[in-house]
C-alpha positions in Angstrom: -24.8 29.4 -91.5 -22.2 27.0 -91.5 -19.9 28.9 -89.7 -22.4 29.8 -86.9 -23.8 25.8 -86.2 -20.0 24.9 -85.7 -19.2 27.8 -83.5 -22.5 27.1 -81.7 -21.1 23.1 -81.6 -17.9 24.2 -80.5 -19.5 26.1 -77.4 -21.9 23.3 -76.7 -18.6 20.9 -76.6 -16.7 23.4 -74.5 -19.6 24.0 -72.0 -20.4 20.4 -72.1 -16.5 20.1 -70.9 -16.5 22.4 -68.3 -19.7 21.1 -66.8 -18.3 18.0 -66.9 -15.4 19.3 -65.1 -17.5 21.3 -62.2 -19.3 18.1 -62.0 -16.0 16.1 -61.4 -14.6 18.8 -59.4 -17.4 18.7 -57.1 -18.4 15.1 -56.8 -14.6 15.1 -55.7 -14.9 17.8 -53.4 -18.1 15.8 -51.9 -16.3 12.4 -51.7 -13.5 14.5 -49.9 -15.7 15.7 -47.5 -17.2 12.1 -47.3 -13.3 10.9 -46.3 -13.4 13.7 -43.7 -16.4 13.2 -42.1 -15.7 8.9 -41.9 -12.0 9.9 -40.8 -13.0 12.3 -38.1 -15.7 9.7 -36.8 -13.1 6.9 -36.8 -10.5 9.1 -35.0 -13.6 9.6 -32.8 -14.8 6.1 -32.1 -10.4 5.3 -31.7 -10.1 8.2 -28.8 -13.2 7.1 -27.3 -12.1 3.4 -27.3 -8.6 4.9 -26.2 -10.1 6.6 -23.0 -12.2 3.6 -21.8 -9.3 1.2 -21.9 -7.2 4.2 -20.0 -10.7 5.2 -17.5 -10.2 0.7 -17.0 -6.9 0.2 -16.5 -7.4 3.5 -13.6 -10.3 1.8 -12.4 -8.3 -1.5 -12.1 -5.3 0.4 -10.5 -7.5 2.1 -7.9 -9.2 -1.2 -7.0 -5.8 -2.6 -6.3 -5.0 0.1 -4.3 -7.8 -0.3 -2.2 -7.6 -4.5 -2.3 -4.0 -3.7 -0.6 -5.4 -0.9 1.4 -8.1 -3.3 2.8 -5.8 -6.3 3.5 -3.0 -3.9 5.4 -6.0 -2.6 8.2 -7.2 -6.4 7.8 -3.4 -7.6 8.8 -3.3 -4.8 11.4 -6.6 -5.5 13.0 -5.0 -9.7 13.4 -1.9 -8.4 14.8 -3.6 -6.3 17.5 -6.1 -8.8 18.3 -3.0 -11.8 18.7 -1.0 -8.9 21.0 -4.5 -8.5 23.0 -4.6 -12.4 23.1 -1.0 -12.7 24.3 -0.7 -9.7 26.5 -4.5 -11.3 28.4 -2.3 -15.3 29.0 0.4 -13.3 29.8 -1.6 -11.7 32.3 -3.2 -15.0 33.5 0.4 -16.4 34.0 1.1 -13.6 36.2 -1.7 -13.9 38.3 -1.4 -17.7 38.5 2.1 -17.4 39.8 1.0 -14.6 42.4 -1.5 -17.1 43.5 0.8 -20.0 44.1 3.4 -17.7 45.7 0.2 -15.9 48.2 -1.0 -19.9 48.6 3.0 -20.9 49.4 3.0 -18.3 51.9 -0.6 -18.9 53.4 0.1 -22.9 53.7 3.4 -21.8 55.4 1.4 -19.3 57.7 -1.2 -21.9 58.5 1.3 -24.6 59.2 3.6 -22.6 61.2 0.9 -20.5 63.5 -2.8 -22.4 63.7 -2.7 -26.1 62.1 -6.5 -26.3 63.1 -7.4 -22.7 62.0 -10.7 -22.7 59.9 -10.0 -19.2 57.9 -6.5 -20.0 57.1 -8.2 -23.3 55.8 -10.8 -21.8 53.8 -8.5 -19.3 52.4 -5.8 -22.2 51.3 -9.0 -23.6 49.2 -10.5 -20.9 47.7 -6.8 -20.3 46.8 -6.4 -23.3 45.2 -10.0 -22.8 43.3 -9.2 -20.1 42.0 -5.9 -21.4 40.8 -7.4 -24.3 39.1 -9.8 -21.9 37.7 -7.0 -19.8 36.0 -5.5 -22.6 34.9 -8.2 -24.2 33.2 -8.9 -20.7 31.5 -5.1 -21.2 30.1 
């Protein structure tokens, strides 16, 4: 009787052990898979943080790009309104110096061929208005 309590003690101890072992075994196996599941949501939340400072740093280039793009047809739209502006005085100089040259010549005319003539006198002032006109418009 002896004999068969410590045999039966003997396998209590033993499966007592080996429970205790299964029980480590898997407790580690959980707390592995713990570590997994924390590691794979931290290389998660990482990548995700990764791509919105990448999608911001596009989204910063872009805006750039179209700041510049913006200020180049800005610049352009300047340039062609100062060309406009010049190429219109330009145009007013010419015309004022065809007027004084067609108001040389008609004060000539007048003086030479009908000192009293009323037309040739009307024409030297309208002449002369409309030179003072253009000039004032300079």
């Amino acid at each position: 009787m002896c004999v068969v309590s410590f045999v039966v003690c003997i396998v209590a101890v033993v499966l007592f052990v080996l429970l205790l072992v299964v029980l480590c075994v898997l407790l580690l196996a959980v707390l592995c898979v713990i570590l997994l599941v924390v590691l794979c949501v931290l290389l998660l939340v990482v990548l995700c943080v990764l791509l919105l400072v990448v999608l911001c740093v596009l989204l910063l280039v872009v805006l750039c790009v179209l700041l510049l793009a913006v200020l180049c047809v800005m610049l352009l739209v300047v340039l062609c309104v100062l060309l406009l502006v010049v190429l219109c005085v330009l145009l007013l100089v010419v015309l004022c110096v065809l007027l004084l040259v067609v108001l040389c010549v008609l004060l000539y005319l007048c003086c030479v061929y009908c000192c009293t003539c009323v037309v040739c006198i009307v024409v030297v002032v309208l002449c002369v208005l409309l030179l003072v006109v253009l000039c004032v418009l300079l």
